[in-house]
Every structure is written in C-alpha cells, then in structure tokens.
TORKOL-4160 file (C-alpha; in steps of 0.2 Angstrom, whole numbers, padded with zeros to 4 digits, m for minus):
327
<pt num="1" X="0018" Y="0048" Z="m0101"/>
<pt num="2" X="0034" Y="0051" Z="m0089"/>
<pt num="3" X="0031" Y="0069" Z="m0077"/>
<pt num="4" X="0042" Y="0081" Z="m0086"/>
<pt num="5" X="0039" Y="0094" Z="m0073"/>
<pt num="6" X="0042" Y="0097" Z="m0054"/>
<pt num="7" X="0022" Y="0103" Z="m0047"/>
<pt num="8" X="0015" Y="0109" Z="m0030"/>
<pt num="9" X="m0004" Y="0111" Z="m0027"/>
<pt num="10" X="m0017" Y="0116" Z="m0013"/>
<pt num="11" X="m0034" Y="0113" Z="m0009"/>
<pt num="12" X="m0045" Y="0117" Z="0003"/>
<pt num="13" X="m0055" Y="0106" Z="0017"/>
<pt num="14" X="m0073" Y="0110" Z="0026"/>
<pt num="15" X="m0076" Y="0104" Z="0041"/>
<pt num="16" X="m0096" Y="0107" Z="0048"/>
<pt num="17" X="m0099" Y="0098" Z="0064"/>
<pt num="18" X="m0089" Y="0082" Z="0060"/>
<pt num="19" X="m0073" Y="0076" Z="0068"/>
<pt num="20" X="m0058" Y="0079" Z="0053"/>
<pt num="21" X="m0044" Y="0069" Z="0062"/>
<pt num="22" X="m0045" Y="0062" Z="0082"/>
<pt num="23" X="m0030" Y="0060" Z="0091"/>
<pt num="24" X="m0031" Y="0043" Z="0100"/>
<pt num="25" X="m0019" Y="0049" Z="0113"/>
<pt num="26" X="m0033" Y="0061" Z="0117"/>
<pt num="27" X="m0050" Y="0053" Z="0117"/>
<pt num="28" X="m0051" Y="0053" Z="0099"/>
<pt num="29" X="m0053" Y="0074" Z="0101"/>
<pt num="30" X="m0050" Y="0084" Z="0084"/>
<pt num="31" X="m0032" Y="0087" Z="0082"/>
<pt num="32" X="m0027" Y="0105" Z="0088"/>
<pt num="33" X="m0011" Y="0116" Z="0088"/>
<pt num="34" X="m0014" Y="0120" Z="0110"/>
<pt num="35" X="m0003" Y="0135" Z="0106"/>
<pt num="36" X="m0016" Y="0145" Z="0093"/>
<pt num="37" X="m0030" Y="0134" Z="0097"/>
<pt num="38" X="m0028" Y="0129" Z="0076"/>
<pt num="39" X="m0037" Y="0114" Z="0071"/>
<pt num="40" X="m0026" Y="0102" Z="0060"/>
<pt num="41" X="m0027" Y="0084" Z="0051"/>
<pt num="42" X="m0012" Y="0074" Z="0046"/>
<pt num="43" X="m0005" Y="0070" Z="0031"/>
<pt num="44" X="m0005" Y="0052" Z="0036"/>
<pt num="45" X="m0027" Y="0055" Z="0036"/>
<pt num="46" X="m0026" Y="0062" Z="0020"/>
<pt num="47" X="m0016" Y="0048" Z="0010"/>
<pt num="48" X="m0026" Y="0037" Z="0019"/>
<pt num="49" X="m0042" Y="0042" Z="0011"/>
<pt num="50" X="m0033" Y="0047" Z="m0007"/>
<pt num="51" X="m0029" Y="0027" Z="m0006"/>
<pt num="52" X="m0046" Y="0022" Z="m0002"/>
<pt num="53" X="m0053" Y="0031" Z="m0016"/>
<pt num="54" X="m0040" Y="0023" Z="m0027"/>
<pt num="55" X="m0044" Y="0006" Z="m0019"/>
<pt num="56" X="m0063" Y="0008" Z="m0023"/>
<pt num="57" X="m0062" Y="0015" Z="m0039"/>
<pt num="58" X="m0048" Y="0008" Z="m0046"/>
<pt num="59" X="m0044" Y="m0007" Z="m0037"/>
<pt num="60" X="m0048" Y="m0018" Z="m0050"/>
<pt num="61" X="m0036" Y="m0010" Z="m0065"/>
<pt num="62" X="m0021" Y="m0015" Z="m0066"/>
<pt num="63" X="m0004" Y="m0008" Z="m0057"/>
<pt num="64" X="m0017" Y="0001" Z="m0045"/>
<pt num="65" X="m0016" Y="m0009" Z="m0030"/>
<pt num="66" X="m0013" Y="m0003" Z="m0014"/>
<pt num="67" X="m0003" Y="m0012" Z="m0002"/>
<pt num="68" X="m0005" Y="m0002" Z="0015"/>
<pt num="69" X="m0024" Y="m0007" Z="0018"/>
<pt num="70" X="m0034" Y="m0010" Z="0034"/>
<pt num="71" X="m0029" Y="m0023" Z="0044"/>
<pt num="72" X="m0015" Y="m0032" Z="0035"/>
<pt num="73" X="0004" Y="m0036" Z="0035"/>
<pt num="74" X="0013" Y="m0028" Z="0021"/>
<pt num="75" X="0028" Y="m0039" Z="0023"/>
<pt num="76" X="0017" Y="m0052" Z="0015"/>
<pt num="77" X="0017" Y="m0043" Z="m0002"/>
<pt num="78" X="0036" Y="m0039" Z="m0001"/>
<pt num="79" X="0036" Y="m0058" Z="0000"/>
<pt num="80" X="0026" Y="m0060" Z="m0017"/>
<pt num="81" X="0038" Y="m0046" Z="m0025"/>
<pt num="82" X="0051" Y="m0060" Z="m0023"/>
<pt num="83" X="0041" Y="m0072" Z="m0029"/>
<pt num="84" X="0034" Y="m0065" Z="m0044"/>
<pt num="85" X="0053" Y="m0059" Z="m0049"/>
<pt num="86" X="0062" Y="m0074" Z="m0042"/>
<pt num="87" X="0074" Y="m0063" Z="m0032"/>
<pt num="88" X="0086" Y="m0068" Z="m0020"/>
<pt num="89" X="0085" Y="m0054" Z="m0006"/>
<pt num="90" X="0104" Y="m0056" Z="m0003"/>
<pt num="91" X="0110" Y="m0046" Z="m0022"/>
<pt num="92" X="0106" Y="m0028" Z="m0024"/>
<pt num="93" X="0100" Y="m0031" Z="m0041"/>
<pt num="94" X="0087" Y="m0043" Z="m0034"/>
<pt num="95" X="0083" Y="m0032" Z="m0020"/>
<pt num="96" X="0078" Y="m0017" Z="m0033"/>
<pt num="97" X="0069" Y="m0030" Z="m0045"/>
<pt num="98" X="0057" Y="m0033" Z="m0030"/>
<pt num="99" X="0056" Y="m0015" Z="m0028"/>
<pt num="100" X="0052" Y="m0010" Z="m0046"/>
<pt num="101" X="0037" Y="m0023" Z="m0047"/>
<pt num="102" X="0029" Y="m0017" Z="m0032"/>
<pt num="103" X="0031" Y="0001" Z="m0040"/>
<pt num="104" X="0021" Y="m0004" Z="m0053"/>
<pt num="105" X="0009" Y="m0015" Z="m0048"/>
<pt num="106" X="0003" Y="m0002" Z="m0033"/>
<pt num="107" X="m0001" Y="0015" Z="m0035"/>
<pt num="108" X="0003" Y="0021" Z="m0018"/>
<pt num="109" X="0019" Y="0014" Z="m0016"/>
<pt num="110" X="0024" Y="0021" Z="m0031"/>
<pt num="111" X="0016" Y="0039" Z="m0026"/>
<pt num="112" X="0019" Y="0038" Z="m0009"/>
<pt num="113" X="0034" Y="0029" Z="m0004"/>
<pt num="114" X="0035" Y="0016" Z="0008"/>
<pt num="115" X="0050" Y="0007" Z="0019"/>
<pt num="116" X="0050" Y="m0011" Z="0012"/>
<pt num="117" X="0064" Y="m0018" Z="0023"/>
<pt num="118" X="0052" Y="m0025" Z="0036"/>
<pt num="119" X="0053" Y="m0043" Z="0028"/>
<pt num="120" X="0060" Y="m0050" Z="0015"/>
<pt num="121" X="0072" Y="m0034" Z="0008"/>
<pt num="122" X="0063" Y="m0023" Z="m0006"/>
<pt num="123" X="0075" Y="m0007" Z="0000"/>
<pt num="124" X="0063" Y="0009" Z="0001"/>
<pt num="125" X="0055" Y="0019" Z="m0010"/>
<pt num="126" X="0054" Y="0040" Z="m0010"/>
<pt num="127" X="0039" Y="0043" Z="m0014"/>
<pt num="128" X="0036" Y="0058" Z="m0028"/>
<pt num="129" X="0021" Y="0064" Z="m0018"/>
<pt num="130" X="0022" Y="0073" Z="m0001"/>
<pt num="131" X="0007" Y="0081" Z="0009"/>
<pt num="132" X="0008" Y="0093" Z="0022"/>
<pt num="133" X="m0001" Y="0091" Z="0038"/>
<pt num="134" X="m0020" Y="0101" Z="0035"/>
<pt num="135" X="m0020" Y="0117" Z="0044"/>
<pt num="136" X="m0035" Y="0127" Z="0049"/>
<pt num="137" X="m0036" Y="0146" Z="0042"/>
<pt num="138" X="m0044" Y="0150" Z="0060"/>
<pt num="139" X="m0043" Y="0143" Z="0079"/>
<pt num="140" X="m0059" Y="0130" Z="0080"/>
<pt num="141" X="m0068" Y="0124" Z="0095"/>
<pt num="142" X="m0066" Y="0103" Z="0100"/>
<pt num="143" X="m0084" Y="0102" Z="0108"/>
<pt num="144" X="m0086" Y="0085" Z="0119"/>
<pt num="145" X="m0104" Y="0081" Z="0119"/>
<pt num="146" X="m0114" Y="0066" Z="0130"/>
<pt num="147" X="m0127" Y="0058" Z="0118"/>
<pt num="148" X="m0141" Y="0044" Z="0123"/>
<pt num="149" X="m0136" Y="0026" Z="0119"/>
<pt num="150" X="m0154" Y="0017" Z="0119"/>
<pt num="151" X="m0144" Y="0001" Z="0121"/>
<pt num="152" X="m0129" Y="m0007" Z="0129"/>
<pt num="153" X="m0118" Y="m0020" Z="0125"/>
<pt num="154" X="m0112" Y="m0029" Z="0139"/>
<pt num="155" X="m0104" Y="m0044" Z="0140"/>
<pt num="156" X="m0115" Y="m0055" Z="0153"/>
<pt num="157" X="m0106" Y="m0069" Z="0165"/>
<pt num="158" X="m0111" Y="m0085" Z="0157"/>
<pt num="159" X="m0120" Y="m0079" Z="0141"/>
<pt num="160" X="m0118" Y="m0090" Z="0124"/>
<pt num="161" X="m0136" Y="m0090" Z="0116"/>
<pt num="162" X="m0146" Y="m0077" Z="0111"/>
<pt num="163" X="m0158" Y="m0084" Z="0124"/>
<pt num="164" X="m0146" Y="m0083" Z="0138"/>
<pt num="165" X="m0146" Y="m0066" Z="0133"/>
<pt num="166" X="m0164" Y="m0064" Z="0132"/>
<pt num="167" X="m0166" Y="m0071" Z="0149"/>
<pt num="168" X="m0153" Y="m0056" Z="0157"/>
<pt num="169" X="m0162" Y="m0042" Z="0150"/>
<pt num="170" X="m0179" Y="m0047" Z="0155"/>
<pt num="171" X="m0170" Y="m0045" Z="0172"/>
<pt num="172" X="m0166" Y="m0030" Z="0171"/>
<pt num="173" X="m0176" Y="m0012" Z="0173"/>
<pt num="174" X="m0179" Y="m0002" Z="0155"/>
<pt num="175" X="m0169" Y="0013" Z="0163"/>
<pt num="176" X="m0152" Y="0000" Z="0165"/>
<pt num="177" X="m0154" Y="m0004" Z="0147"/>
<pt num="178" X="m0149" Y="0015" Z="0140"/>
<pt num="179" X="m0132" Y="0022" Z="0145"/>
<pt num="180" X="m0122" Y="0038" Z="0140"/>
<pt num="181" X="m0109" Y="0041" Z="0125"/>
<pt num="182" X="m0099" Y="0055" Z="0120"/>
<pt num="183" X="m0095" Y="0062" Z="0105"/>
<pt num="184" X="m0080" Y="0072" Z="0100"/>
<pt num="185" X="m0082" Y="0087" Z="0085"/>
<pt num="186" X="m0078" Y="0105" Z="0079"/>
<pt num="187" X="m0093" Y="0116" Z="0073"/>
<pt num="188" X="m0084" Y="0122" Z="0060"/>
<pt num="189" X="m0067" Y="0122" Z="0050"/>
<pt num="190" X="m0058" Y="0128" Z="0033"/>
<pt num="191" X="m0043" Y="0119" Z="0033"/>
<pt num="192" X="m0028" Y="0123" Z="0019"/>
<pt num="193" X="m0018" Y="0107" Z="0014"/>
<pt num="194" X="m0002" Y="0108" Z="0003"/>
<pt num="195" X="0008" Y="0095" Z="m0009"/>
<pt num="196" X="0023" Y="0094" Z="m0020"/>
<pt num="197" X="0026" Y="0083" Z="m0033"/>
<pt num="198" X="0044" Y="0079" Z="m0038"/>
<pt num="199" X="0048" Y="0075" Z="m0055"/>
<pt num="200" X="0064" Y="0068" Z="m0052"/>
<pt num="201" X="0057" Y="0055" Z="m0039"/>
<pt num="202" X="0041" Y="0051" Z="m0052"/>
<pt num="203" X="0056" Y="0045" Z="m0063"/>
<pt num="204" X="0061" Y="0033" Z="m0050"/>
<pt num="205" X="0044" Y="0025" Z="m0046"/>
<pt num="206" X="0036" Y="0027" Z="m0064"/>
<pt num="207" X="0022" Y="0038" Z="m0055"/>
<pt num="208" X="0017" Y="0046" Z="m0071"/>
<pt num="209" X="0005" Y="0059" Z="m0079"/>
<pt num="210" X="m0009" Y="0045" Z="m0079"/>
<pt num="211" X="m0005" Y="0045" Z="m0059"/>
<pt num="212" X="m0008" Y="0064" Z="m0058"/>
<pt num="213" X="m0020" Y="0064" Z="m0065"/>
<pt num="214" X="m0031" Y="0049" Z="m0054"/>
<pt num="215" X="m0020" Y="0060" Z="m0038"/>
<pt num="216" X="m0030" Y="0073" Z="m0040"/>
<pt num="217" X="m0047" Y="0065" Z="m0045"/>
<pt num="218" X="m0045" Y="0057" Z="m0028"/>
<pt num="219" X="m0043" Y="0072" Z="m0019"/>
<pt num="220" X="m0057" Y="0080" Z="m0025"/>
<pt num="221" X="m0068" Y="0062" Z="m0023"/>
<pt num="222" X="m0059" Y="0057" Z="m0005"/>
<pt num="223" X="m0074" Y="0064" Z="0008"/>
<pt num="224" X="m0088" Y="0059" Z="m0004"/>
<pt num="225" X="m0082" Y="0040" Z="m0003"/>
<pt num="226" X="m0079" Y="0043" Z="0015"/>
<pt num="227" X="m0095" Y="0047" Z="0026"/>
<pt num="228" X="m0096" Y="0041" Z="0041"/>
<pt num="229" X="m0107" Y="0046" Z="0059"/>
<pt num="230" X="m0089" Y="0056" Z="0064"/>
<pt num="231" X="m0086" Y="0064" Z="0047"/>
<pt num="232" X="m0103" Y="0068" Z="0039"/>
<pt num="233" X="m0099" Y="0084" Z="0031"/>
<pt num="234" X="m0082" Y="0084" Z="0027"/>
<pt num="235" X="m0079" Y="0093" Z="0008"/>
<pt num="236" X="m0064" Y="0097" Z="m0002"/>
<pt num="237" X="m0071" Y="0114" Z="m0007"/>
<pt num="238" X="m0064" Y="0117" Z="m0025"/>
<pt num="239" X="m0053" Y="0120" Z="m0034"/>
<pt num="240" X="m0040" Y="0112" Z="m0032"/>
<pt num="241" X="m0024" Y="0126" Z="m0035"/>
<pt num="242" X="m0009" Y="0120" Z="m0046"/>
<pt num="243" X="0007" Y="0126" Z="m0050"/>
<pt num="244" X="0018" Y="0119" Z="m0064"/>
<pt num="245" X="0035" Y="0121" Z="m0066"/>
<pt num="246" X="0040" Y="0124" Z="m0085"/>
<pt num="247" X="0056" Y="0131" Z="m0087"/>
<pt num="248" X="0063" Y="0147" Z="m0095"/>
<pt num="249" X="0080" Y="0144" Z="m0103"/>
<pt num="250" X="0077" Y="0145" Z="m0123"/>
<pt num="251" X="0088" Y="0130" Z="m0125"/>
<pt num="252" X="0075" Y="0117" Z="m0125"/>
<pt num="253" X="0087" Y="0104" Z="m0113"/>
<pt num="254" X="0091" Y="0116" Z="m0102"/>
<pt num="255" X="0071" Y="0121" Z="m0100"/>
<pt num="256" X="0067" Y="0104" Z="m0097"/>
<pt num="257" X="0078" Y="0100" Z="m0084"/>
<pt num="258" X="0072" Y="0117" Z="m0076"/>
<pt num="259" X="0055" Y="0111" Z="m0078"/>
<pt num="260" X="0060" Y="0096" Z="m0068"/>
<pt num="261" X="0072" Y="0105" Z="m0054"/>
<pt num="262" X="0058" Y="0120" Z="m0053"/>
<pt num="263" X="0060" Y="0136" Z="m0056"/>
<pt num="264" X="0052" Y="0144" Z="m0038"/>
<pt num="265" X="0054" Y="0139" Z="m0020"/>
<pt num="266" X="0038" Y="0132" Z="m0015"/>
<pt num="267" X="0034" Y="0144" Z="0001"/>
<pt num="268" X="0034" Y="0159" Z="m0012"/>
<pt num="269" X="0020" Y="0150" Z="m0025"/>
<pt num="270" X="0010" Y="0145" Z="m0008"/>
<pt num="271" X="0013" Y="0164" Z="m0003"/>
<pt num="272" X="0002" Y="0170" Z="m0018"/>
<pt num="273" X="m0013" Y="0159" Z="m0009"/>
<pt num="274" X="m0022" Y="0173" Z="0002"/>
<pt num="275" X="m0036" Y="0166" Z="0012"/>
<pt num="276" X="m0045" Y="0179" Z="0024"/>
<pt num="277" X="m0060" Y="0178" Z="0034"/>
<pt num="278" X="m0072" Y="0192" Z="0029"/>
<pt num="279" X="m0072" Y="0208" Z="0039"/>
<pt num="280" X="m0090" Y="0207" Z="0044"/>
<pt num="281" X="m0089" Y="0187" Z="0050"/>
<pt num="282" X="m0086" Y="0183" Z="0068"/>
<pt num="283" X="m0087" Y="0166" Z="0068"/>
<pt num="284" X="m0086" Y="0155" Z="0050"/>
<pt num="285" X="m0098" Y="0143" Z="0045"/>
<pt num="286" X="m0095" Y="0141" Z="0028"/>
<pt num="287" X="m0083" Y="0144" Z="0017"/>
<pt num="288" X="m0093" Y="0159" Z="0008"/>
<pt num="289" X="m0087" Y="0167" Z="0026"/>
<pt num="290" X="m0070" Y="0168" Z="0019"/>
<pt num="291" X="m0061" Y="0177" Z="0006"/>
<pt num="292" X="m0048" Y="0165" Z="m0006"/>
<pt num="293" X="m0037" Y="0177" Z="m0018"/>
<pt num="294" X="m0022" Y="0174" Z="m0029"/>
<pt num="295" X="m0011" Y="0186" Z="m0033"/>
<pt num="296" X="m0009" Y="0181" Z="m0052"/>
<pt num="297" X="0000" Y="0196" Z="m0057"/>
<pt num="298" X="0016" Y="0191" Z="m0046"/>
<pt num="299" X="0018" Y="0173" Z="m0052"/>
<pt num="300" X="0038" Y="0168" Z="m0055"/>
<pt num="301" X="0045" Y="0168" Z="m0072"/>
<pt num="302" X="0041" Y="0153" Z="m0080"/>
<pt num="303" X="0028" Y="0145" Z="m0068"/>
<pt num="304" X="0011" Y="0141" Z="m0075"/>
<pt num="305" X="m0005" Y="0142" Z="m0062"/>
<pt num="306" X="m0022" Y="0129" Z="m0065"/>
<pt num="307" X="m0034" Y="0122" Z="m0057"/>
<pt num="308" X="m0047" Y="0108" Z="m0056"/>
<pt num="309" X="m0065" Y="0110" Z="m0051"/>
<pt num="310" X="m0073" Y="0091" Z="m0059"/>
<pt num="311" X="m0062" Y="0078" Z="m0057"/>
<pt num="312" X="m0066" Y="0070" Z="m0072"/>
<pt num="313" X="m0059" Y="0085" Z="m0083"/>
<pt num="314" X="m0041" Y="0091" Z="m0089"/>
<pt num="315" X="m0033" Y="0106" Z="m0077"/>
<pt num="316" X="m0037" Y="0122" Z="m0084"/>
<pt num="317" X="m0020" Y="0131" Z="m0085"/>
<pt num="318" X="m0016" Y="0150" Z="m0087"/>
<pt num="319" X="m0031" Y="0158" Z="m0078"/>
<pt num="320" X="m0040" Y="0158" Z="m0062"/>
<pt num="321" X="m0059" Y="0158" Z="m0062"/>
<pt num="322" X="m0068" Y="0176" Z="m0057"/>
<pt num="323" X="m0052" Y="0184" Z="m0061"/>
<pt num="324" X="m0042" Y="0180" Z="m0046"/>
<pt num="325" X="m0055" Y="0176" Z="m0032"/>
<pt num="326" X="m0061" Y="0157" Z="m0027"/>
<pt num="327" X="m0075" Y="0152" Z="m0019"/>
C-alpha cells in the first residue's frame, strides 16, 4: 500500500565502550561536537547499517537491492537501468524510465535518494526518508588507548614464500615480533537519532507501507548484524518513538491531503521527547541512568503517537507504555 500519511520518528542509541562513528580526518576518534564535548554519529553511518541489514536480510527478495554497497561503482547499475528499459539517455522520458526501474528494484534508492547523473543520466531521486545526524544527550569522553599486538605484519625486502618469511623471523628477537596499537572509543553514550518520512516523496519513489515497515525492522536489527572489535556493544534501546500524521478536516479529501502535508511542525512533536539524566547519576553507564518521558497529554490535534518495541510486530498506536516513561 501507497504512504497515505507524512511520519517522523526517534530512537535511541547505546554506546558502552565501542566506537559509534570515527572520524578518519582524526585518527578514526569518536565524532564529537569540540564546542559541548557532545558525542555524534552521522546520518551517512546510520543508512549505511539500515542498508546492510536490508542487504542480509532481504537481499535476495525482489525490488530489495541495494545499489550503494562496499567497494563498487554505482554508475554500473545506472548503466543496467538503461539496459533493462532500452532508454536512450538523450529524452527525458527515457531518463525517468531508468529512474523508475532502479526505484523499484532497490530499496534504498527508493528510500533514500541518490544522485544518478554520474554515468549514464537516471536524473536524481529525493529520497522520502531523511535522518538526522545522532546526538548524544550528555558530553562523552574519546579515550585513546595503547594495546599489545603479539604480531607484526611487515612487509620483508625480498620476501615471496611463506619460507622466506620463516627464514626472517627466525632472525629476529621474540621482543621485535610484538609492537604497540591504539584503539580509539567512549565509555559510554545515549545517543537520540531523528527521521521524517515524507508522503509526498514515497509517491514518487513507490517507498510504500511494506517499506515502513522493513525501515523500521532495520533500525531496531542494525547493531545486532553489525558487531565488530570497534562496535561491540552498540544497541538501539527500544522503542522506537512514532508520530503519525492523520489529518483533522471532517471532509475526508481534505483529511487526506492533511495527513500527507502534516498537521505539526516536526521540532514541536520531537519537543514532547524529554530525555534527562537522573538527578542522583554522575556519570551514565546505562540507559537506566537516564529518565525518557513524553508529554502525551500535549500532542497536536490530529497526530497519532506509537511505538515499536519487536521488529517483527505492528506499531502500537494511541499509548505509550508505563504511562508516558521509556526505558
């Protein structure tokens, strides 16, 4: 089924002595705001796990590929967009036919977006589904650390063989066969993440409620599809938060294209969000050391408020488990 209605959600993001986002500019350190001292992680870092989620556990479906993967050109499926619809880039019409069957046979393009100029001309794509960059609700501390390597990996002058290998590091003392690393990480983290979903550009792409739907299984599935030495306890504490816009005009056209355009700017639903570190809490370790509330009672004509805890069941709309408090 077609979106019939604008949405905007948030989630949450634990981070317990992992790294949520390196800057490569910078060592590969967490990501931080120098000004508060605020940890954050991209919204680039964050599609890019919702994709490999997809890619794992859809991949083999049809219309849910993923064209922006590790290591590859995508000019090479704008070429087979041409291909598969015999279009001539030269025409507009032939331009947008490539650009509709890449819509639907890739689920990010079609959530996302993408700029398919770069080869052969598929025009560009809005994408219907925008994230914010991760902030976190408290300053976190980048630690750089020196660990023990118990090997190297040198290249040796006029190596080839395992044996010419051999013959080196019998040469060598056990001491010069160790050497130092460094590892970059925060102790801890709650980071808040926000995203909008536009009707009006789900119509364009054909991102439908079946798309939603997977959008949001991914979210809650990214970090456990995703452990790594640098990201071993990275969580998306649930639920995820939803708001849905439905309109309040009693003429049913004109509540449906409210329910599309949105019936409350996006900063006042987010607003409602309070997250609060517990008075009797230096220093957060855990989620439990903070205090998530919505104010319910405040929520704009004709906007309905879920959430998703499993993300294998349907939202639950109209309440807020333990009355208002998360966590």
């Amino acid at each position: 089924m077609a979106l019939a209605n604008r949405y905007e959600f948030m989630f949450f993001i634990e981070c317990v002595n992992s790294n949520p986002n390196g800057d490569p500019d910078m060592g590969n350190s967490p990501r931080i705001d120098p000004q508060d001292m605020h940890g954050y992680i991209t919204d680039v870092a964050i599609k890019r796990r919702i994709r490999n989620y997809i890619e794992a556990a859809y991949g083999d479906c049809e219309g849910m590929n993923i064209i922006m993967k590790n290591a590859t050109n995508i000019n090479k499926f704008i070429a087979l967009a041409h291909e598969k619809t015999g279009a001539d880039e030269k025409t507009k019409n032939k331009v947008y036919a490539a650009r509709q069957w890449i819509c639907d046979n890739y689920y990010d393009v079609r959530t996302f977006g993408a700029v398919l100029s770069t080869g052969m001309n598929a025009g560009q794509v809005r994408g219907p589904v925008q994230m914010t960059f991760a902030k976190s609700l408290d300053a976190v501390l980048p630690m750089d650390i020196a660990i023990t390597r118990m090997c190297i990996a040198d290249n040796v002058k006029g190596a080839v063989t395992y044996d010419d290998y051999q013959e080196a590091e019998d040469k060598l003392d056990e001491a010069k066969l160790r050497t130092i690393g460094r590892k970059q990480f925060i102790p801890y983290g709650l980071y808040e993440a926000r995203g909008f979903v536009s009707a009006n550009l789900a119509e364009q792409t054909g991102f439908d409620e079946s798309d939603l739907k997977k959008l949001f299984e991914s979210i809650l599935n990214m970090y456990e599809h995703d452990r790594s030495a640098s990201k071993g306890e990275m969580s998306v504490i649930t639920p995820i938060i939803i708001f849905r816009h439905d309109g309040t005009d009693s003429n049913e056209e004109q509540r449906k294209k409210q329910a599309k355009l949105g019936c409350a700017s996006a900063h006042k639903l987010f607003n409602l969000v309070h997250a609060e570190k517990k008075e009797d809490v230096e220093y957060p370790r855990s989620y439990k050391d903070y205090n998530i509330s919505i104010d319910t009672d405040k929520l704009p004509n004709g906007i309905s408020i879920g959430y998703l805890i499993n993300p294998y069941d349907d939202i639950v709309w109209g309440s807020i488990p333990n009355e208002g408090e998360l966590f």
